[in-house]
N, C-alpha and C positions, 0 to 999 in steps of 0.2 A: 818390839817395843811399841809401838803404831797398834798392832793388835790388842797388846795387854791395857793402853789408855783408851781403844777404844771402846773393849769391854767394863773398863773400870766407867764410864762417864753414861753408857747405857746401864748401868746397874746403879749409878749414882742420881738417873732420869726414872729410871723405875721404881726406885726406893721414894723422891720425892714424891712420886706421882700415888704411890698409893699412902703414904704420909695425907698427902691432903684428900685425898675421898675418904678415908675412915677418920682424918680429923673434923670433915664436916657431917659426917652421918655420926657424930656422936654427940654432935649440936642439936637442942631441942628443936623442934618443928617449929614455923611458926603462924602467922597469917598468912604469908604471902605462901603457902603452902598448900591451904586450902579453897582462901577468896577465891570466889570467880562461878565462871559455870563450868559443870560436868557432864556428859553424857552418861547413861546408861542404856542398855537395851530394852529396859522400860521408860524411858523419856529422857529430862533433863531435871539435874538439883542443880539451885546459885545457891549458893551463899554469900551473906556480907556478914559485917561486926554484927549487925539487928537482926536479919533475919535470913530463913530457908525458904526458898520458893520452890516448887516440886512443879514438874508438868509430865504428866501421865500419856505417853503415846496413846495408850488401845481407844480411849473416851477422851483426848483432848481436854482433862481435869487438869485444874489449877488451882493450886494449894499455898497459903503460906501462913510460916510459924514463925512466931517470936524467938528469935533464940536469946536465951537468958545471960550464960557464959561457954567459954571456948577452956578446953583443957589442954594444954599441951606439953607434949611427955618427946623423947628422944624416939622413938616407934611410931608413936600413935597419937591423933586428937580425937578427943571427945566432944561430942557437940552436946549441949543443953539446950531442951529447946520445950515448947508450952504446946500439946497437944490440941486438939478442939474444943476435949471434954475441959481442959483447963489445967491438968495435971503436967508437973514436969515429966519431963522422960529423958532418955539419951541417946547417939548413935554415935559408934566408934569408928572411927576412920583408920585405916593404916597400910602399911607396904607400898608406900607413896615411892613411884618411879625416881632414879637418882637426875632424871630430864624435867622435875616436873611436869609432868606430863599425863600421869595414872594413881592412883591409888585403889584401893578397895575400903568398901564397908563389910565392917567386919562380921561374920557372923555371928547370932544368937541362937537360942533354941526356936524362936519363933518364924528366924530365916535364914536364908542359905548367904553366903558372903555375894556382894554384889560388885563388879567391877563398874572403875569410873575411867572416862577417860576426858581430856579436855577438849570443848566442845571448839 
């Protein structure tokens, strides 16, 4: 009897427990997802609400872009952000760690996906 409740109250701790990690991965993304800074193995991205700041290990370059708007979807954000030449553009973010902790920029035909981790 002892065995059967204590199987029944580990299976009733397991069920809740994945009830709530796929009920909050099915919750859009949102700022506090992204905000902050990032590492890569080519330097560091911040991000705030206004802008992207980039710093380039190899040349010690420092960069930064207006960002326009923030998209955010249940996967993925998209950044909007104003290039040099003035044009908008975009970069997608996604496969954000369940730690907060990581994500990736996702890949385009122009690059390879790049991983981020929190600085």
């Amino acid at each position: 009897m002892v065995s059967g409740l204590r199987k029944a109250t580990i299976l009733t701790l397991v069920v809740a427990a994945a009830a709530v990690f796929w009920s909050s991965r099915a919750a859009a993304l949102t700022y506090d997802d992204i905000l902050g800074t990032w590492c890569t193995a080519a330097g560091r991205s911040g991000f705030t609400r206004e802008s992207l700041n980039i710093f380039r290990s190899s040349d010690s370059a420092s960069f930064s872009f207006r960002i326009t708007r923030y998209e955010f979807a249940e996967t993925y954000v998209r950044v909007f952000w104003i290039r040099r030449d003035g044009a908008e553009t975009s970069t997608t973010y996604g496969q954000f760690g369940a730690d907060g902790r990581t994500m990736v920029q996702l890949a385009t035909q122009e690059s390879a996906e790049r991983p981020h981790r929190r600085c």
